[in-house]
N, C-alpha and C positions, 0 to 999 in steps of 0.2 A: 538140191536145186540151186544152179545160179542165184546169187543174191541181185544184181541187177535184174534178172527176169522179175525178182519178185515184188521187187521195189515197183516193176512195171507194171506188173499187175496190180497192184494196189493203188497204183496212181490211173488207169485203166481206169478200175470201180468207181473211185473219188469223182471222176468227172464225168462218168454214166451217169452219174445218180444225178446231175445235175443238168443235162443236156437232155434228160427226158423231157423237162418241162419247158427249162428256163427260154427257151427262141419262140415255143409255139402257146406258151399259157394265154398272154393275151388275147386268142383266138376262142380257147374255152371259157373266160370270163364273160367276152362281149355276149356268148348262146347262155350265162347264167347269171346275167342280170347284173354284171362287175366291170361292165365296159369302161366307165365312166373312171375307174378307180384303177384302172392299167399303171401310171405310175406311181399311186399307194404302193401297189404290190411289189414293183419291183424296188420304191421305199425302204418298205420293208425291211429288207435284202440290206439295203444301209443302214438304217439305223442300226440295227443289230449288230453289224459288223463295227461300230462305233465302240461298243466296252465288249461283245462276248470273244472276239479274236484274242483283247488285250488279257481278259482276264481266263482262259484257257491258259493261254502260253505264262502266265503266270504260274497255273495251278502245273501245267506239262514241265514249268523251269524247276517246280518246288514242292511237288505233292504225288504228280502221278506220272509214269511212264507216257512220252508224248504218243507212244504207238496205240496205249491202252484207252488213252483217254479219247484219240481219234476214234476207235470203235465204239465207246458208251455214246460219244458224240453222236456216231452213227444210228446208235441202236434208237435213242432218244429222236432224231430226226426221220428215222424211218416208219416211225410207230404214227408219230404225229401226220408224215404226209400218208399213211395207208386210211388216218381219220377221215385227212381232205376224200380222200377217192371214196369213203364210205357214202360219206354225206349228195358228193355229186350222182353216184349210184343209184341210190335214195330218193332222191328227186328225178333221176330219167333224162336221158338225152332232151335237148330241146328246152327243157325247163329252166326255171328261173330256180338259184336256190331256197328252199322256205325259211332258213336261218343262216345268212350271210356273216352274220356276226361271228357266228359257233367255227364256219368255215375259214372266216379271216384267224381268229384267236389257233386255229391247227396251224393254217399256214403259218403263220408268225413262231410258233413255237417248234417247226420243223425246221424254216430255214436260222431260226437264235443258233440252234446246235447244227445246225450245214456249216454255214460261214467258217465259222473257225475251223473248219476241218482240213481247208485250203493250206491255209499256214502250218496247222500241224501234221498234213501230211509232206509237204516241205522241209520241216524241222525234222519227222521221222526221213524221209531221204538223204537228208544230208549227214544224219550224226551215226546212221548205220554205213553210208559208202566212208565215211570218214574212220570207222570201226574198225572197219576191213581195206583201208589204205588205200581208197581210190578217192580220183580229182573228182571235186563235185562240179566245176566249170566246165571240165571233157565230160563226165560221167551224166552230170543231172540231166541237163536236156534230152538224152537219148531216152532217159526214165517216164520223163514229163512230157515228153510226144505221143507217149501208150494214152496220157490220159486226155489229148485232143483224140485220138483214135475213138475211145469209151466215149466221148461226150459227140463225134460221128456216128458212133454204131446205134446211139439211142434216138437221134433225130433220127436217121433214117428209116430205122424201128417204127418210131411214134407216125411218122411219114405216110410211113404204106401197109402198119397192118390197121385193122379195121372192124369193130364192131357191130352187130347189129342183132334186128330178133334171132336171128339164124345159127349165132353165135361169131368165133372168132376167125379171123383168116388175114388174109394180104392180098393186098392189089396194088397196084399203081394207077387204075384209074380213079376219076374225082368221085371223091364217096365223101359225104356230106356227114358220118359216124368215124371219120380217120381219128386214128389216138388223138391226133394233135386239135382235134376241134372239142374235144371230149376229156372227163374224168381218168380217165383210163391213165393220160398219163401219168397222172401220180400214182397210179397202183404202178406202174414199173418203176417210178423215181424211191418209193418207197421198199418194194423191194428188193431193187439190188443196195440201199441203205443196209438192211438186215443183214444182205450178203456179206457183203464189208465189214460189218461189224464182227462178224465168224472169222472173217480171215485176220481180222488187226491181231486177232491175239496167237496167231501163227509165225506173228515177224518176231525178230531178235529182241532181245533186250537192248533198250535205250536209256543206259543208267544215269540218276541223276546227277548233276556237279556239285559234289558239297562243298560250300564254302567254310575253309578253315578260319579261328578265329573269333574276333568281337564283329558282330552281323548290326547292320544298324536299320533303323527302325522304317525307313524306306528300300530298303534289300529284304527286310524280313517281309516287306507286304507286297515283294516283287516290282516295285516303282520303277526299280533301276534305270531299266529301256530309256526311261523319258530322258534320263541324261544323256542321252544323243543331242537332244535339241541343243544341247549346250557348244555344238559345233557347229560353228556358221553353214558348214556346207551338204551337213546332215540336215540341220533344220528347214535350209530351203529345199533339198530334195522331198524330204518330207510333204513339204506345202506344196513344190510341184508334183508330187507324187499325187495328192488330194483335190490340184485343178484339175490334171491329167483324168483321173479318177472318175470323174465328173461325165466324160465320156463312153466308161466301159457299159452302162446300161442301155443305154438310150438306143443301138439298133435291138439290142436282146429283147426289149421291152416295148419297142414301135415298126423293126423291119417288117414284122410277120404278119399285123394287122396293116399296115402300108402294102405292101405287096398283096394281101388279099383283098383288099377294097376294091383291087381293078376288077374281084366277077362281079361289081357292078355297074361297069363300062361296058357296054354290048360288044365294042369292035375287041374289046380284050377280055370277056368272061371264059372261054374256053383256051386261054392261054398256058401253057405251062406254067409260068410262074407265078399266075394268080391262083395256081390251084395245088401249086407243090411249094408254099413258103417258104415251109422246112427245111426241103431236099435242099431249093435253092441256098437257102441262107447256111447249108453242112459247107458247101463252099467257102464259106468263111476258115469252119474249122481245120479242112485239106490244108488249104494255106497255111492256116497257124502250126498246123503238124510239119510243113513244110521249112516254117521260118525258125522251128524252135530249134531247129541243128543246123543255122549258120549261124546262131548267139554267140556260142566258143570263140571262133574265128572273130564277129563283127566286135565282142568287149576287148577280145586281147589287142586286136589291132589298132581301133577306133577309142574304145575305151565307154563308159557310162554315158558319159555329155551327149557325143555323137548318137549313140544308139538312143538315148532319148529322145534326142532332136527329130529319130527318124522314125519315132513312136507318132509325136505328138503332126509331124507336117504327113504323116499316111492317115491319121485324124479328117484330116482337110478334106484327102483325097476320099477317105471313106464315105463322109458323108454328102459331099460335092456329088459323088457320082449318080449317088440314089435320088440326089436331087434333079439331073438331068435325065435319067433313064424313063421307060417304060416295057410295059411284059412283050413286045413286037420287035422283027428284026429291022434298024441295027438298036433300038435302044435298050431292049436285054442285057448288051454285051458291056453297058453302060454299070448295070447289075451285077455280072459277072465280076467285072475290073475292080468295086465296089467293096465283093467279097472277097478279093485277090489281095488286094492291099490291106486286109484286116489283119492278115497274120503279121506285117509288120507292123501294125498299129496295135496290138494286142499283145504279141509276145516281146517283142523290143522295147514296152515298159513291166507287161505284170512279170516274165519268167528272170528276167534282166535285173531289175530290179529286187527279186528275193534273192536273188544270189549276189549282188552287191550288198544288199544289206547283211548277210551272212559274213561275207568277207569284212565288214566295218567294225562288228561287235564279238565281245569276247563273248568263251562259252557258257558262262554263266547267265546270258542274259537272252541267248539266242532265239529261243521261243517267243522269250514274249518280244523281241523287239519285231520279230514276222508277223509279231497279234496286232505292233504298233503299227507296223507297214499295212497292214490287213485295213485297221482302223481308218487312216489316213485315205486310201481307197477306196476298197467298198465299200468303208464305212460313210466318212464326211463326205468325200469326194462323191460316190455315187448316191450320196442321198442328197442331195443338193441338186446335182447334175438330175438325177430322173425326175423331180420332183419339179426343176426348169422347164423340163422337156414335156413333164405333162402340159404345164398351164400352156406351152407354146402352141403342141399340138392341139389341145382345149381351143384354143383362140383362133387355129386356121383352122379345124377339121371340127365334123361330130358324126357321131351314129347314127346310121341311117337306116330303115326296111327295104330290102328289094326282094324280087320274087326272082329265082335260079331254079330252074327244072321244073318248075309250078312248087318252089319250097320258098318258104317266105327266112331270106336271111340277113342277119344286120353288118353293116361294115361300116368302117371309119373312114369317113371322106372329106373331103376338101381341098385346102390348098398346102399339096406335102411339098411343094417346091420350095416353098419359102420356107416352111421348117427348116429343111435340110440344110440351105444355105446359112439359115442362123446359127445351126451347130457348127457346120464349118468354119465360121468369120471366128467364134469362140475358139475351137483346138487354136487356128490360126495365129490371132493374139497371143496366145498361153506360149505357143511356138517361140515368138519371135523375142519375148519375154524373157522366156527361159533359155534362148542362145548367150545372151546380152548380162543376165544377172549368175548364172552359175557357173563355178568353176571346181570341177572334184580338187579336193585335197589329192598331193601326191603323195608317196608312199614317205613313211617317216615326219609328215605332217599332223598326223593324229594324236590327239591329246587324250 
């Protein structure tokens, strides 16, 4: 079999497993009694990504095959999220959970072993096309578009199939049991985890680099990575990488309950987009499958600086838009252009970005400095960043009861306009910042 097909396929899984839940969770907390805690959860998500990326790509640099350890990763996060789906099962649609704690402590320990799996499937792409004598600049992104595809295919999934006494099936009309309102989705997030975990040990071997020689006592405990920071213009990338960072939760973790709070607007409750989130917000993902194969062309040409710049000013425009739209025409299209722009604001820093960090360190250290970029991210970055956006949204909006169809349902309301524009003035700043203070090293400049 093609070795890029397979690469594709395994980067496919990677972001299935993650797009089942991550856009529409928010919507099954607020029906189980976790409204309140929306940006805990996507928290979460960072903190973890703070030491478990760094210290994988440690164990992947010096201990275990990164492709091996990607599937224990897996198997370990897969088990944990089929817990979460037990527990919401358990209690019933509708219901509140009767032990929140039990549910948080699964999630937390599904996504510890998710997170890193980002970077180590990254590090498995690049050291096997590297193996077999292909450009990972030309090559990856075609690999890394399969898995905006996979994390399309499980929104749309969670979207329109649908549960209820009856059993299982699909629809596209408003069903009040859609995965995405419901437990359900972790029983798919978890088991294509397991899937994943079967196929990791189907890929090549990713042998490790043994360093010849006297090993010293910060290489033997895998530290190395951090001697990046020792380059002025690694280090600020880093730091802008972790402002920038600060950004990538906040529609994952408020688009979906924002957009569905309008079925509590009468003149908007039978809108399309108040009642298909999800589907709407897969528009995001089209995009970013779209924007990940003109990266080649935009680094060779432009280079890092530019393509960041045009990460963090599509930021602006991201959240700008969603702050002027609504679910009626013309201001859907407000929505649309929203999720248009995300694939430049998402891929022209996170796909860009690992592959410039690839290029900057040698291969001894490669893994874990992905776990470092991971950290910087979604770790600091987005746990800062979600944890802002709670108290922000906390402070304009709260959960409210309405009655839909004669069903009594809660949504998050108030004043999202100024939200939006607060995130925006933020990217904005960080933009203008980072035009002004960074300058990549040119080639023959690294120490």
């Amino acid at each position: 079999m093609n070795m890029k097909f397979r690469l594709a396929l395994m980067s496919f899984l990677e972001f299935a497993v993650w797009g089942a839940y991550l856009t529409c969770m928010g919507n099954y907390l607020g029906v189980a009694g976790l409204g309140d805690q929306i940006s805990w959860f996507y928290a979460i998500q960072g903190i973890v990504s703070i030491f478990m990326p760094t210290i994988m790509g440690i164990v992947a640099d010096k201990y275990i095959q990164p492709q091996r350890l990607l599937g224990l990763c897996h198997l370990a996060a897969g088990i944990a999220m089929l817990c979460c789906w037990w527990m919401g099962a358990s209690a019933g649609f509708g219901n509140e959970l009767p032990d929140k704690a039990a549910f948080i402590a699964m999630y937390t320990v599904s996504v510890a072993f998710f997170m890193p799996t980002i970077a180590l499937a990254n590090t498995t792409a690049f050291t096997i096309l590297k193996n077999n004598g292909l450009d990972t600049v030309k090559d990856f992104p075609p690999i890394r578009v399969l898995g905006t595809v996979g994390f399309i295919a499980t929104m749309w999934f969670v979207n329109c199939a649908f549960i209820d006494d009856s059993g299982f099936g699909f629809t596209l009309a408003e069903n009040s049991r859609k995965f995405q309102y419901t437990y359900m989705q972790f029983f798919v997030s978890g088991l294509l985890s397991l899937v994943l975990f079967i196929y990791c040990f189907t890929l090549p071997e990713c042998k490790l680099e043994k360093k010849e020689g006297k090993v010293s006592l910060v290489e033997s405990l895998g530290l190395n990575a951090f001697k990046l920071f020792k380059r002025r213009q690694m280090a600020l990338f880093f730091i802008f990488s972790a402002l920038l960072g600060m950004c990538l939760q906040v529609t994952n973790g408020f688009a979906g309950p924002f957009l569905t709070s309008f079925k509590g607007v009468p003149e908007y409750a039978n809108s399309f987009a108040a009642n298909n989130a999800t589907l709407l917000t897969s528009i995001s993902q089209i995009s970013e499958a779209c924007c990940i194969l003109l990266i080649p062309f935009f680094l060779k040409r432009f280079g890092i600086k530019i393509v960041m710049l045009m990460s963090l000013f599509a930021w602006v425009f991201r959240f700008g838009f969603f702050g002027v739209g609504n679910p009626a025409m013309p201001g859907v299209l407000f929505f649309v252009l929203s999720c248009i722009v995300y694939g430049v604001a998402f891929d022209f820093f996170n796909v860009s970005g690992g592959i410039y960090v690839d290029q900057e360190c040698e291969p001894s250290i490669k893994a874990s400095a992905q776990g470092l970029f991971m950290m910087m991210t979604n770790g600091l970055g987005a746990t800062i960043g979600t944890l802002a956006a709670g108290e922000i949204v906390n402070a304009f909006c709260s959960w409210q009861d309405f009655m839909v169809n004669g069903e009594k349902q809660s949504f998050l309301v108030g004043d999202w306009t100024n939200c939006w524009f607060i995130f925006a003035a933020f990217a904005l700043v960080v933009g203008i910042t980072f035009a002004f203070v960074f300058h990549p090293e040119k080639t023959g400049e690294k120490k």
